[in-house]
C-alpha angles and dihedrals in degrees: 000000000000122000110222119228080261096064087031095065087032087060094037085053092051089046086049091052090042090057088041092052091043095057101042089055091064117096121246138187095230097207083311127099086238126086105232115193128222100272097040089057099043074051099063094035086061091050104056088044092058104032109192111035133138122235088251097046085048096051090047086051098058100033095247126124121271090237084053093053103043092055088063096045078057102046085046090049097052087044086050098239093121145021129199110229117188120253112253089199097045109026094184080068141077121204126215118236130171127230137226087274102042084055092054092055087053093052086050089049101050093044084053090048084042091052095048089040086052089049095059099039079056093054087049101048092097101049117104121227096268084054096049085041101055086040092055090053094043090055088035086059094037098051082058095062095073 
C-alpha cells in the first residue's frame, strides 16, 4: 500500500526525533574531561537553574523519585560537578550546588542547545507568517500528544 505524503512526513518526523533522542542519549564531555549522560547533565542544568534546592525538593520538581535522584547526585559527586553543603537554615538538609566544573557542563550545554536552536531559526528564515503560524500549531498539538 502507498503511504500518502501525510503518513510520509509523519514517518520522516519519527525518524527526526529518533535521530534527536539518539543523540541526546550519548555521553559527552560537555568542555570537562569527564562524560556526563543525558540525565546527569538535565540534572545539572536544573540545578543551576534552581540554586538551593534540597534532593527531595529537586526530585518533586521534576516529577523523578527521590532514589532516582539521589543515584545521580552521587554519580555527580563522585565526577566533581556538584557538592552537597548543609542548610544553614535546615540542618536536617543538604543543598546541591554545582562546582566550577559542573558550571562549566551547563555553559557547554546551553551553547549546544543555542547552536541547534540557531539552526532551526535558520531553516525557518524564509517562511512567511502564515508558515511560522501553521508550524507553531502543529508543534503546539503535537507536544500534547505525549
Amino acid at each position: 500500500m502507498k503511504k500518502t505524503e501525510r503518513e510520509r512526513i509523519g514517518e520522516q518526523l519519527l525518524n527526526i526525533l529518533a535521530e534527536f533522542a539518539e543523540q541526546d542519549a550519548q555521553a559527552s564531555r560537555f568542555g570537562t574531561d569527564t562524560l556526563l549522560y543525558h540525565s546527569e547533565i538535565h540534572l545539572l542544568a536544573f540545578l543551576e537553574s534552581h540554586p538551593r534546592l534540597h534532593q527531595a525538593e529537586t526530585a518533586q520538581e521534576l516529577g523523578l523519585t527521590r532514589g532516582a535522584v539521589s543515584q545521580t547526585v552521587r554519580r555527580l559527586e563522585g565526577k566533581g560537578f556538584l557538592t552537597k553543603r548543609k542548610d544553614p537554615e535546615n540542618c536536617r538538609c543538604n543543598l546541591l550546588c554545582l562546582t566550577e566544573k559542573g558550571h562549566t557542563a551547563c555553559r557547554h550545554h546551553a551553547a549546544l542547545h543555542r547552536r541547534i536552536e540557531r539552526r532551526i531559526a535558520g531553516l525557518l528564515a524564509g517562511a512567511d507568517e502564515g508558515q511560522l503560524a501553521f508550524l507553531h500549531g502543529f508543534l503546539t498539538q503535537l507536544a500534547s500528544l505525549s
